[in-house]
Backbone as XML, in Angstrom:
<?xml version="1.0"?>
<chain id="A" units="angstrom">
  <residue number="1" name="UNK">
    <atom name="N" x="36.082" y="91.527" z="27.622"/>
    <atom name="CA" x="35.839" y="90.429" z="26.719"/>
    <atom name="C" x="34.940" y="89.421" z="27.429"/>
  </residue>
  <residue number="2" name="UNK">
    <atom name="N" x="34.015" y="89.349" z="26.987"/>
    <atom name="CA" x="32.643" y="88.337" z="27.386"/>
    <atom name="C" x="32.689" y="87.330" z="26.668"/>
  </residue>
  <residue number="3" name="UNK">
    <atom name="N" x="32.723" y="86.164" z="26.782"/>
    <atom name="CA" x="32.947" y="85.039" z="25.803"/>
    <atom name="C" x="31.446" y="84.764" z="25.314"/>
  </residue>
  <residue number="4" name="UNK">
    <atom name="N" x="30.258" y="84.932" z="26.116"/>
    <atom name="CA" x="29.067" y="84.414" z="25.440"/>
    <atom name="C" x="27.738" y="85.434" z="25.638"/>
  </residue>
  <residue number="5" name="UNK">
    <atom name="N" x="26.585" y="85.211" z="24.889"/>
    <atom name="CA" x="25.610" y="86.037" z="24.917"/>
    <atom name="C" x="25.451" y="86.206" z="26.304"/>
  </residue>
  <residue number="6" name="UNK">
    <atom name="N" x="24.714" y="84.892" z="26.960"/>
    <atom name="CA" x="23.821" y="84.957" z="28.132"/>
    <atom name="C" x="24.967" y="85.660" z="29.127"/>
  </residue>
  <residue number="7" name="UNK">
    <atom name="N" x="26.562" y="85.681" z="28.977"/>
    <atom name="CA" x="27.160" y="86.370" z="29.959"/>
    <atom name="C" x="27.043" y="87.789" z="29.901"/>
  </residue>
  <residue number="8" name="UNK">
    <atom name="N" x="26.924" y="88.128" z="28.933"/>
    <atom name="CA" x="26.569" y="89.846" z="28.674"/>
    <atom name="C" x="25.636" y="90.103" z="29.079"/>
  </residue>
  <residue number="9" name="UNK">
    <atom name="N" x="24.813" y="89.471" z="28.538"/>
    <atom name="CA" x="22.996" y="89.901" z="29.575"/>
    <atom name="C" x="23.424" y="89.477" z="31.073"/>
  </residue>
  <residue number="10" name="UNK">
    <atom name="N" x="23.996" y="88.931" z="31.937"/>
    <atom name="CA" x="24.154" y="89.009" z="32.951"/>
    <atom name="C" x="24.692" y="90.345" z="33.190"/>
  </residue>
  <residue number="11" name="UNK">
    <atom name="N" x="26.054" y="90.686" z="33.069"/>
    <atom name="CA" x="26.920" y="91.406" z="33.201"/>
    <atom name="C" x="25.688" y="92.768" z="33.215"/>
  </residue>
  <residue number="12" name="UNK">
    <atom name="N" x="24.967" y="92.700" z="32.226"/>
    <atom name="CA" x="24.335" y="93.832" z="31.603"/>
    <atom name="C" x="23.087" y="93.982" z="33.183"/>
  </residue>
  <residue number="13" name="UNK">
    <atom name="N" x="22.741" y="93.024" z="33.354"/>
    <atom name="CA" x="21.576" y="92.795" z="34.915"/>
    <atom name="C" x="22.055" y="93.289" z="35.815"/>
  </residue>
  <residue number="14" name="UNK">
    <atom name="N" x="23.480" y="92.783" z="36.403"/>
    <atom name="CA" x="24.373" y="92.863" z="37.442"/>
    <atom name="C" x="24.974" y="94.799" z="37.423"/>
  </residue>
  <residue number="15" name="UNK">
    <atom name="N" x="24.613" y="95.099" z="36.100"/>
    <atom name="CA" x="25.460" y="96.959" z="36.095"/>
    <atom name="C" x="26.437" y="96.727" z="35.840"/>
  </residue>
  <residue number="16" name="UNK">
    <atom name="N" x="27.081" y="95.474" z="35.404"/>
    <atom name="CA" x="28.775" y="95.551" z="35.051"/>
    <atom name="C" x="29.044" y="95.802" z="33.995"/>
  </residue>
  <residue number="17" name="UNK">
    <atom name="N" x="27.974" y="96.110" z="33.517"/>
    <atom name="CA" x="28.217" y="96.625" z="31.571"/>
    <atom name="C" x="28.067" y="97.715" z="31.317"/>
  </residue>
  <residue number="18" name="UNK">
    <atom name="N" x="28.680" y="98.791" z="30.524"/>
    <atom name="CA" x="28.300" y="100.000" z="30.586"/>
    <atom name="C" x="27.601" y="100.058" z="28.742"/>
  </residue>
  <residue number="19" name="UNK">
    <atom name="N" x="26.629" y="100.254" z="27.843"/>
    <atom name="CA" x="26.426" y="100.852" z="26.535"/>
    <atom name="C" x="28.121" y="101.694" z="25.907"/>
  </residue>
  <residue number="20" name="UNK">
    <atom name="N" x="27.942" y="100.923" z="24.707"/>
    <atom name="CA" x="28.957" y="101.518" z="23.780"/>
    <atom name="C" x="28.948" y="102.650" z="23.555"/>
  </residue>
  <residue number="21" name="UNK">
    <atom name="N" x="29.850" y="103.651" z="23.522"/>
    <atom name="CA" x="29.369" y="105.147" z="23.015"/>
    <atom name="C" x="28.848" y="105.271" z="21.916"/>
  </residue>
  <residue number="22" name="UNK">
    <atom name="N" x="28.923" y="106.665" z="20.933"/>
    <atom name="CA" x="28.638" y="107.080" z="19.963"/>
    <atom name="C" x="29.484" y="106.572" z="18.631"/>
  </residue>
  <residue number="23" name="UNK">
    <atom name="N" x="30.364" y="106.879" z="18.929"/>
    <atom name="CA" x="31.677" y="106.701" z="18.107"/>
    <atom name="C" x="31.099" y="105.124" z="17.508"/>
  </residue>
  <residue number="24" name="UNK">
    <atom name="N" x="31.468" y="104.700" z="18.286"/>
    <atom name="CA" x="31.749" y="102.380" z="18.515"/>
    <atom name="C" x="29.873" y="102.263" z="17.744"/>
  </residue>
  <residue number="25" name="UNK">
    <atom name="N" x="29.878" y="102.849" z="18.078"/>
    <atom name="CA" x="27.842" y="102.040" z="17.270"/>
    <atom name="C" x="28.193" y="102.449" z="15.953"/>
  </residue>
  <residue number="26" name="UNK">
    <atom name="N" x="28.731" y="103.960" z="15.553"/>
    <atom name="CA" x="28.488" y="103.889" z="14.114"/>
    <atom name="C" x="29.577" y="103.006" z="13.714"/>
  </residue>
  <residue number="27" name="UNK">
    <atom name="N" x="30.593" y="103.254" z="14.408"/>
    <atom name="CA" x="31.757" y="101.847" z="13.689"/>
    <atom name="C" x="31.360" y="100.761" z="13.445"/>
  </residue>
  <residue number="28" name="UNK">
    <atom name="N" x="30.289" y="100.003" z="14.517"/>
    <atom name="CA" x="29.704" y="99.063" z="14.556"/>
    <atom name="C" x="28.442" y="99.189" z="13.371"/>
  </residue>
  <residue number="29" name="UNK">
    <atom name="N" x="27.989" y="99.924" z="13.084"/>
    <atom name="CA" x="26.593" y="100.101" z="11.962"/>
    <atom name="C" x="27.587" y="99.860" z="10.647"/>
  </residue>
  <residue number="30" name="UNK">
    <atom name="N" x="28.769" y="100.449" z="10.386"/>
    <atom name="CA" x="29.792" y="100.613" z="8.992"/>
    <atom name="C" x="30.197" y="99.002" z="9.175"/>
  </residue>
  <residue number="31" name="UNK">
    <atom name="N" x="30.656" y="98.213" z="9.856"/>
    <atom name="CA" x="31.445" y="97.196" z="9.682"/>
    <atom name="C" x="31.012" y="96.076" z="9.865"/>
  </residue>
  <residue number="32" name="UNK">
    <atom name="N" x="29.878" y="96.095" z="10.569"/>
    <atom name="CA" x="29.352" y="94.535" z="11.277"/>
    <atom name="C" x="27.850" y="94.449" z="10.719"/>
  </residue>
  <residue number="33" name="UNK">
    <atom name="N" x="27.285" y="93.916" z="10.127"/>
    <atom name="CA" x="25.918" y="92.822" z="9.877"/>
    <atom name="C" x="25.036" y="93.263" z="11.021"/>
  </residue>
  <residue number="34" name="UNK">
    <atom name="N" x="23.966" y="93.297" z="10.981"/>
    <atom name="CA" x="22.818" y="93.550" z="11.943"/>
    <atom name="C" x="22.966" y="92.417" z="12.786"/>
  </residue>
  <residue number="35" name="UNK">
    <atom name="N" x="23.024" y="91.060" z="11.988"/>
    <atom name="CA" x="22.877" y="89.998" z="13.342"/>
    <atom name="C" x="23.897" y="90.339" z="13.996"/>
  </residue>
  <residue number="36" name="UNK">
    <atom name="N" x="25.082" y="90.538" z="14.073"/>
    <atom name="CA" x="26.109" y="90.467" z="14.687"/>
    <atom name="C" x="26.528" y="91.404" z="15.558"/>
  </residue>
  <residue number="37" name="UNK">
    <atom name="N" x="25.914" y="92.540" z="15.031"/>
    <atom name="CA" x="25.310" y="93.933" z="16.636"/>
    <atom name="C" x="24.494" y="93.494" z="17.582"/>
  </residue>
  <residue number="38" name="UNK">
    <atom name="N" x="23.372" y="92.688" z="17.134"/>
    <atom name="CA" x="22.403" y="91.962" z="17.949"/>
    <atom name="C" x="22.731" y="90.853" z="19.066"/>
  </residue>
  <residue number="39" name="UNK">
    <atom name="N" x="23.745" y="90.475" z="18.701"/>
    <atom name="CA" x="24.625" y="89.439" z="19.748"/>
    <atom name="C" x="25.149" y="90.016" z="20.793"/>
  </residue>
  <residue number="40" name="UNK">
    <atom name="N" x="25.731" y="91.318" z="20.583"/>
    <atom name="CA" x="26.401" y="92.236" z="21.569"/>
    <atom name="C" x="25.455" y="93.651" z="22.148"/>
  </residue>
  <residue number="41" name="UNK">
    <atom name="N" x="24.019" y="93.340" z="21.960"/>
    <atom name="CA" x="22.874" y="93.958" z="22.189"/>
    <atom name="C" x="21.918" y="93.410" z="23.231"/>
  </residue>
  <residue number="42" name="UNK">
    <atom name="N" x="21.596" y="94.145" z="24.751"/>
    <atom name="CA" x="20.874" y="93.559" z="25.540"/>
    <atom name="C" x="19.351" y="94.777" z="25.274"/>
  </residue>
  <residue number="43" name="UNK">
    <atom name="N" x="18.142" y="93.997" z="25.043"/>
    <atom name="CA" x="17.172" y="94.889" z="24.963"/>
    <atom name="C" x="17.225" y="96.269" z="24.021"/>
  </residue>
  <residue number="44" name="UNK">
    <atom name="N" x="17.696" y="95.910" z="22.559"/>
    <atom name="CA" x="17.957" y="97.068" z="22.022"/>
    <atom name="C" x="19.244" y="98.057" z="22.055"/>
  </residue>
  <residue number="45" name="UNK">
    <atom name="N" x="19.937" y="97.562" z="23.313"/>
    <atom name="CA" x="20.941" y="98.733" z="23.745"/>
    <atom name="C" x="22.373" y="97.856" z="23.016"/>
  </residue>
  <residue number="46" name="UNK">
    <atom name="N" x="23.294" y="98.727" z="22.308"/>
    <atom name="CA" x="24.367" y="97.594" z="22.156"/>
    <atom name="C" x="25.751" y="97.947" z="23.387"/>
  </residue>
  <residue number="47" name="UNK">
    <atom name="N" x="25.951" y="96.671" z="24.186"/>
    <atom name="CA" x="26.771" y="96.626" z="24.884"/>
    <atom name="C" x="28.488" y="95.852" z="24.237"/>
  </residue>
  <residue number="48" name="UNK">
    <atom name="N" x="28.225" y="95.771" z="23.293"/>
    <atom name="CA" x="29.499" y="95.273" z="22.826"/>
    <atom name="C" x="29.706" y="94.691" z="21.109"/>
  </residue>
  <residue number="49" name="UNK">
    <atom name="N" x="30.589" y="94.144" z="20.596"/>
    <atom name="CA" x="30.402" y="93.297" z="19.612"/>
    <atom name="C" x="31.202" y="92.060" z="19.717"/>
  </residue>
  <residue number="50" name="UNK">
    <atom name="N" x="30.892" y="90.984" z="18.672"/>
    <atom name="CA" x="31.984" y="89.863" z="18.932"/>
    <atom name="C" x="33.071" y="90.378" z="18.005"/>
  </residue>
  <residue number="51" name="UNK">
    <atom name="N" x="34.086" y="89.935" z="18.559"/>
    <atom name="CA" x="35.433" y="90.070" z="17.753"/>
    <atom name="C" x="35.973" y="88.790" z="17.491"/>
  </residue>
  <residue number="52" name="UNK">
    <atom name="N" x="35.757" y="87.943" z="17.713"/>
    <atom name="CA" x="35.713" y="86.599" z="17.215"/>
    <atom name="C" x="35.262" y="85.361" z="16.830"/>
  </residue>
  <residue number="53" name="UNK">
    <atom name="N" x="34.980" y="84.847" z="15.875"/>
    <atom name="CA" x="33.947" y="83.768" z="16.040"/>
    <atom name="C" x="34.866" y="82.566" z="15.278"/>
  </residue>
  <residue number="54" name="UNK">
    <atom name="N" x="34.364" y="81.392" z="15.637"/>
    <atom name="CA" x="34.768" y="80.018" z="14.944"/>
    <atom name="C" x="33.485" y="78.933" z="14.721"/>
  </residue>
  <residue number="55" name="UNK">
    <atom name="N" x="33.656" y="78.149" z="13.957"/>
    <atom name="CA" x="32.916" y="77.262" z="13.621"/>
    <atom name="C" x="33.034" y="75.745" z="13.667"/>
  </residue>
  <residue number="56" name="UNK">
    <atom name="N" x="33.429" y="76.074" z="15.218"/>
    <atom name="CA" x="34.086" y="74.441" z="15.775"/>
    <atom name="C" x="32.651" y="73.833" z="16.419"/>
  </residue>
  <residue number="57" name="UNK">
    <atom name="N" x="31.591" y="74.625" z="16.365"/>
    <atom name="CA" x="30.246" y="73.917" z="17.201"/>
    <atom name="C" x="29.608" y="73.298" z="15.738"/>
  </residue>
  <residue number="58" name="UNK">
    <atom name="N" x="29.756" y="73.744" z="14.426"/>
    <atom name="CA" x="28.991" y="72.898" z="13.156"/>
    <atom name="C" x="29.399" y="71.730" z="13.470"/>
  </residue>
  <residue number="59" name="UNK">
    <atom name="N" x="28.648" y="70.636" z="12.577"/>
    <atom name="CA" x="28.858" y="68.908" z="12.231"/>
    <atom name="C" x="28.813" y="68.934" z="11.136"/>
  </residue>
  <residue number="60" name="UNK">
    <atom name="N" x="30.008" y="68.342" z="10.253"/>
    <atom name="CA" x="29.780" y="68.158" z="9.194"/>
    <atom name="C" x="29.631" y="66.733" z="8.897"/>
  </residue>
  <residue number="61" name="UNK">
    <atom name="N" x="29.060" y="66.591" z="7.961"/>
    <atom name="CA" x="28.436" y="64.984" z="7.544"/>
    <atom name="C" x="28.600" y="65.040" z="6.192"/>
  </residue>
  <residue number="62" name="UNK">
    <atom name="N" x="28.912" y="63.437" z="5.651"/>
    <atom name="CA" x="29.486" y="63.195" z="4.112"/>
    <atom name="C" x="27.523" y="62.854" z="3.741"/>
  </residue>
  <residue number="63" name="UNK">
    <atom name="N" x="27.264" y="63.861" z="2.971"/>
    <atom name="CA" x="25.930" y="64.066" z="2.218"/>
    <atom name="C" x="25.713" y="62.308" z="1.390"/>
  </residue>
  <residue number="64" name="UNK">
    <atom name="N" x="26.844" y="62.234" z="0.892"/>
    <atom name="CA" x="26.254" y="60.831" z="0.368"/>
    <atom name="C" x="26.040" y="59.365" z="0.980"/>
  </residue>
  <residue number="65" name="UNK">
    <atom name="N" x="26.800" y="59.540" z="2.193"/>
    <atom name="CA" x="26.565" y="58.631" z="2.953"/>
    <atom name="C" x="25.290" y="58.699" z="3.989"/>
  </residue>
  <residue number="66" name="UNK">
    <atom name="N" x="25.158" y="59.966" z="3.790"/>
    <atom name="CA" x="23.653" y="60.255" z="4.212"/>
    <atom name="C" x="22.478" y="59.372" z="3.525"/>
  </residue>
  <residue number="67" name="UNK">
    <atom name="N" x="22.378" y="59.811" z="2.351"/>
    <atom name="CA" x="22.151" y="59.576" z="0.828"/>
    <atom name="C" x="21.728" y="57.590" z="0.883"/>
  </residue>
  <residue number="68" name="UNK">
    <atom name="N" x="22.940" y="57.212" z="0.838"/>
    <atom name="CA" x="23.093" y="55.826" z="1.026"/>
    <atom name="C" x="22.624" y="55.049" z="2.087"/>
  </residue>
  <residue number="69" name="UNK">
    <atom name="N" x="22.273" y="55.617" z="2.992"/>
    <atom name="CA" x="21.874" y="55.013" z="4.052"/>
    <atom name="C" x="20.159" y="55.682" z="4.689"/>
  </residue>
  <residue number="70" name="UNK">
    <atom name="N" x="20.150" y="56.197" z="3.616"/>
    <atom name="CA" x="18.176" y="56.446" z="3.604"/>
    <atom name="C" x="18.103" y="57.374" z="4.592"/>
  </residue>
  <residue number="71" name="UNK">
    <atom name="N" x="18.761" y="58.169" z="5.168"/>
    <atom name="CA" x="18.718" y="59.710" z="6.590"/>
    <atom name="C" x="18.513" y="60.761" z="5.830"/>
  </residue>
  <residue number="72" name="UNK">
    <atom name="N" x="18.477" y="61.780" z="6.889"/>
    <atom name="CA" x="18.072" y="62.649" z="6.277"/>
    <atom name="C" x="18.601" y="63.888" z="7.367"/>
  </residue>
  <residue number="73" name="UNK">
    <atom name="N" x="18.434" y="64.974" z="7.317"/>
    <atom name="CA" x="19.292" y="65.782" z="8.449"/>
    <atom name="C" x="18.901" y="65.756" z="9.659"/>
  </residue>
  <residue number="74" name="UNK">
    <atom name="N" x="19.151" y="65.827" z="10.489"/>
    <atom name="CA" x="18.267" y="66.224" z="12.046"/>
    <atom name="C" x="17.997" y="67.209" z="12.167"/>
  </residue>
  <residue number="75" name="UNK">
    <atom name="N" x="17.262" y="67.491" z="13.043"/>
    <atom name="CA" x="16.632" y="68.954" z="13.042"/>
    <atom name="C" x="16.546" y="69.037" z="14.996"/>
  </residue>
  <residue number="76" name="UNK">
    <atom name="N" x="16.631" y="67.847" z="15.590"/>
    <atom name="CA" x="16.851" y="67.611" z="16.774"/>
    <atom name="C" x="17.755" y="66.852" z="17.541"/>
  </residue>
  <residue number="77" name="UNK">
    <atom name="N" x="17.961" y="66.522" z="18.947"/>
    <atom name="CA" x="19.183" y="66.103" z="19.453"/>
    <atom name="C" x="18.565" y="64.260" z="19.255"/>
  </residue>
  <residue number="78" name="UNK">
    <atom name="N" x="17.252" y="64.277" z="19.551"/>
    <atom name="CA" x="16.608" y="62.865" z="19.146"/>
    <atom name="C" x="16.762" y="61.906" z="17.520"/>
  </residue>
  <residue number="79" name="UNK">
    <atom name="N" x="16.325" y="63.069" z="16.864"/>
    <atom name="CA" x="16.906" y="62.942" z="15.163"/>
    <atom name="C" x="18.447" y="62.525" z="14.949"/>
  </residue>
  <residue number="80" name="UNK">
    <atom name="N" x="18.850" y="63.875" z="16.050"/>
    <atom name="CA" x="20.819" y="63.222" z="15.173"/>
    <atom name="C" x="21.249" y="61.700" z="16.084"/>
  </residue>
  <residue number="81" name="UNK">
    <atom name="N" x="20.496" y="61.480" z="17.397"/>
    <atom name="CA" x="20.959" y="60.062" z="17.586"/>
    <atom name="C" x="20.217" y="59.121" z="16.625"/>
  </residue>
  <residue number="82" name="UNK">
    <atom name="N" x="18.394" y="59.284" z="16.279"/>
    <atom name="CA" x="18.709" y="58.503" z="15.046"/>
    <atom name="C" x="19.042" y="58.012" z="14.184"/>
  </residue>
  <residue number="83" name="UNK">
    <atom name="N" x="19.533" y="59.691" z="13.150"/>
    <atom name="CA" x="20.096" y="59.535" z="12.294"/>
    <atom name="C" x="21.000" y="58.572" z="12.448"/>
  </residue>
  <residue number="84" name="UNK">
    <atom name="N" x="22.407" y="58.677" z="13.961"/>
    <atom name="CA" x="23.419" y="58.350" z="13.549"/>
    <atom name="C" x="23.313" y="56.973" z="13.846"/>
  </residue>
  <residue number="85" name="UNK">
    <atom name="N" x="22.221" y="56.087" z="14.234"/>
    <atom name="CA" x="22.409" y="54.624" z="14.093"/>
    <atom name="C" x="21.544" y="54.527" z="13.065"/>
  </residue>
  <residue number="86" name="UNK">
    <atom name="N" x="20.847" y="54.965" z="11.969"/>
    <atom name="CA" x="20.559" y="54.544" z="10.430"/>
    <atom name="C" x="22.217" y="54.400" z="9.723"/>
  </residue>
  <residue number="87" name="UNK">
    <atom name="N" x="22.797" y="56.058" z="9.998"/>
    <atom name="CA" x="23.828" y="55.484" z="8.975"/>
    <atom name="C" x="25.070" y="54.613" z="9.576"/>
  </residue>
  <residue number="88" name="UNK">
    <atom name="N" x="24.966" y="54.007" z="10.603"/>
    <atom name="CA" x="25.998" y="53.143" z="11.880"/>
    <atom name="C" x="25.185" y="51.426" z="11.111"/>
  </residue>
  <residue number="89" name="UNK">
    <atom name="N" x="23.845" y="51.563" z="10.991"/>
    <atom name="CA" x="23.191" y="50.287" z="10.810"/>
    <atom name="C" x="23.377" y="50.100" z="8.945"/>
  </residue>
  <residue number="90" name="UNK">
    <atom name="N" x="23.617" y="51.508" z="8.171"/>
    <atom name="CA" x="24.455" y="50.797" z="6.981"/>
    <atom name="C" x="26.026" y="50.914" z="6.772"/>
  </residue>
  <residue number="91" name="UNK">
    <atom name="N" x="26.540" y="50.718" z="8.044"/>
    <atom name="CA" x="27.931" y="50.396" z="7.985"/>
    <atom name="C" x="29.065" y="51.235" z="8.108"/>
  </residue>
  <residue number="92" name="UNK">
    <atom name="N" x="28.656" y="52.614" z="8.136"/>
    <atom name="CA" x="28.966" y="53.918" z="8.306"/>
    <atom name="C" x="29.198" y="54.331" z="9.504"/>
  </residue>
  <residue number="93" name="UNK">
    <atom name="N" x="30.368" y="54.643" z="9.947"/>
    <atom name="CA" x="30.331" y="55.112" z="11.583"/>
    <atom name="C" x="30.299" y="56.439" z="11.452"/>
  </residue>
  <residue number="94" name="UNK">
    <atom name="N" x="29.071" y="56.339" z="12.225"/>
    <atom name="CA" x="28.319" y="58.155" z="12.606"/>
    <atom name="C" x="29.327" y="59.095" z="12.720"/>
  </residue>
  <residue number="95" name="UNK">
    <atom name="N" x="29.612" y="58.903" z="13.566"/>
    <atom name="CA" x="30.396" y="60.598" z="14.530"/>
    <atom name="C" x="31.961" y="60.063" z="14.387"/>
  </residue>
  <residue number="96" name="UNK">
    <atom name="N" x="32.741" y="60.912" z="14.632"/>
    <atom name="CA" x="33.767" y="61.195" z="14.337"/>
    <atom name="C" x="34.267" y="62.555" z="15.484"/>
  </residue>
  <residue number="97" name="UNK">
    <atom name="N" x="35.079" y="62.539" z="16.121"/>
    <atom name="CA" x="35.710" y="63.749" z="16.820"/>
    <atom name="C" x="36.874" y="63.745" z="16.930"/>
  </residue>
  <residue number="98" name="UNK">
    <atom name="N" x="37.509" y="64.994" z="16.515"/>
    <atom name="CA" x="38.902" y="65.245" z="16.613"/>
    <atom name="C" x="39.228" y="65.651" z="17.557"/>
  </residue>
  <residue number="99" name="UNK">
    <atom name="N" x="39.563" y="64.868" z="18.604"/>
    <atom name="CA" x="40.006" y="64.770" z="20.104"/>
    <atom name="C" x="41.042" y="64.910" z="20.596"/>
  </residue>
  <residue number="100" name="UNK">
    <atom name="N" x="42.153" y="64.994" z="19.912"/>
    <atom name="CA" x="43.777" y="65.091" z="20.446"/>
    <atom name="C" x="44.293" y="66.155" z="21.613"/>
  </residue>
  <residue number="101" name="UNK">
    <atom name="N" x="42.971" y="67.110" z="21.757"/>
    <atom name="CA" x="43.346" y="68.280" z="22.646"/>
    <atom name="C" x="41.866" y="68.542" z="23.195"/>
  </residue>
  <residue number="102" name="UNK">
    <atom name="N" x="41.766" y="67.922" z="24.700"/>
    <atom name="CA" x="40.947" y="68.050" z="25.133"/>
    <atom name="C" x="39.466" y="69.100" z="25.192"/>
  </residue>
  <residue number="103" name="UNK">
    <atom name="N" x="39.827" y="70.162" z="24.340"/>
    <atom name="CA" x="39.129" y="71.646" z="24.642"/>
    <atom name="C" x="37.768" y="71.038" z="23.690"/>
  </residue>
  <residue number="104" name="UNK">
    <atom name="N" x="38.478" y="69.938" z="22.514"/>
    <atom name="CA" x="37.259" y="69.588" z="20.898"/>
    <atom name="C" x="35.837" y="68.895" z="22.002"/>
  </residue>
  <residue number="105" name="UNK">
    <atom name="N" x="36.497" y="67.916" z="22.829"/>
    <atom name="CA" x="35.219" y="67.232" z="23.959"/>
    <atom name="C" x="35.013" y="67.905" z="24.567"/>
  </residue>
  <residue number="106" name="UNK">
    <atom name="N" x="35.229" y="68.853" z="25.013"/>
    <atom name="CA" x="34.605" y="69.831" z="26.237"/>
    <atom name="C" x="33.499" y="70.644" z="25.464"/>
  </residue>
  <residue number="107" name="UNK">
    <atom name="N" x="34.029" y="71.058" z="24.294"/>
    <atom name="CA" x="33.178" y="71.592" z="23.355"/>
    <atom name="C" x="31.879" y="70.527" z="22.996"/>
  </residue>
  <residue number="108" name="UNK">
    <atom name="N" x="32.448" y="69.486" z="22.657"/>
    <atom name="CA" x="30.879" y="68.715" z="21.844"/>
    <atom name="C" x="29.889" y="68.122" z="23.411"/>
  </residue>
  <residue number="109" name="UNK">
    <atom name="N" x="30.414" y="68.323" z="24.502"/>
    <atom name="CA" x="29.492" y="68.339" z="25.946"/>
    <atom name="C" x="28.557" y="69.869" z="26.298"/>
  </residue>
  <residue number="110" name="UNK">
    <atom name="N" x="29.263" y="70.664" z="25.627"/>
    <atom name="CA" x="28.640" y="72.147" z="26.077"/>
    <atom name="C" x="27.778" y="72.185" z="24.831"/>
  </residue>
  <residue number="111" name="UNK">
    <atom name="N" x="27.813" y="71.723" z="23.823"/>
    <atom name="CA" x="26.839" y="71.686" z="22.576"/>
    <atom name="C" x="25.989" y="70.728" z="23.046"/>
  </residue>
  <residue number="112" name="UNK">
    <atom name="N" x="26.102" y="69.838" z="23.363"/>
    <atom name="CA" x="24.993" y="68.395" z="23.992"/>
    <atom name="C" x="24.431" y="68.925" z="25.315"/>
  </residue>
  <residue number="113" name="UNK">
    <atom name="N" x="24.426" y="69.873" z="25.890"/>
    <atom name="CA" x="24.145" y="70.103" z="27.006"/>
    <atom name="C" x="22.893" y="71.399" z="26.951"/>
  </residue>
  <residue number="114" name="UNK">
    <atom name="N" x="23.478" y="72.270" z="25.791"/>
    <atom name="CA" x="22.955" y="73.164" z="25.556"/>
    <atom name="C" x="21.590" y="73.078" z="24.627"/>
  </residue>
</chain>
């Protein structure tokens, strides 16, 4: 279990990865999405698949307070600090993190970092 792309392509550099057999690719062609072979694919070859994913790295934002405060989406890390003092400067506090268990900030530092 590899938790991330760039660790597989290591693993995959280093020889610690061996290609999926025969069997596991067509399982993998029947069950999984092309992008999602491609994640567990170094140079064409597939070395694995994900077996899990979550969607704790999205931001969600209330569209109308977007709306109301004249923004518009970011498309960069420069944009979303704009954005978030347009909608902070109409009264709206930007960001929001559900922090009660340290792992949510460790997460929004490895997204800001990345």
């Amino acid at each position: 279990m590899i938790p991330q792309v760039g660790a597989i392509q290591q693993a995959v550099a280093k020889k610690w990865a061996k290609p999926v057999g025969n069997e596991a690719r067509a399982q993998l062609g029947q069950n999984y999405a092309q992008v999602w072979q491609d994640l567990g694919a170094v140079d064409g070859t597939q070395y694995g698949v994900y077996f899990k994913a979550a969607n704790k790295s999205l931001i969600w934002y209330n569209a109308q307070a977007f709306e109301n405060a004249g923004a518009s989406e970011p498309k960069t890390w420069k944009d979303f600090l704009n954005t978030a003092e347009t909608v902070s400067a109409s009264g709206v506090t930007p960001v929001s993190v559900g922090g009660a268990d340290g792992w949510t900030l460790t997460d929004w530092f490895e997204n800001i970092y990345l």
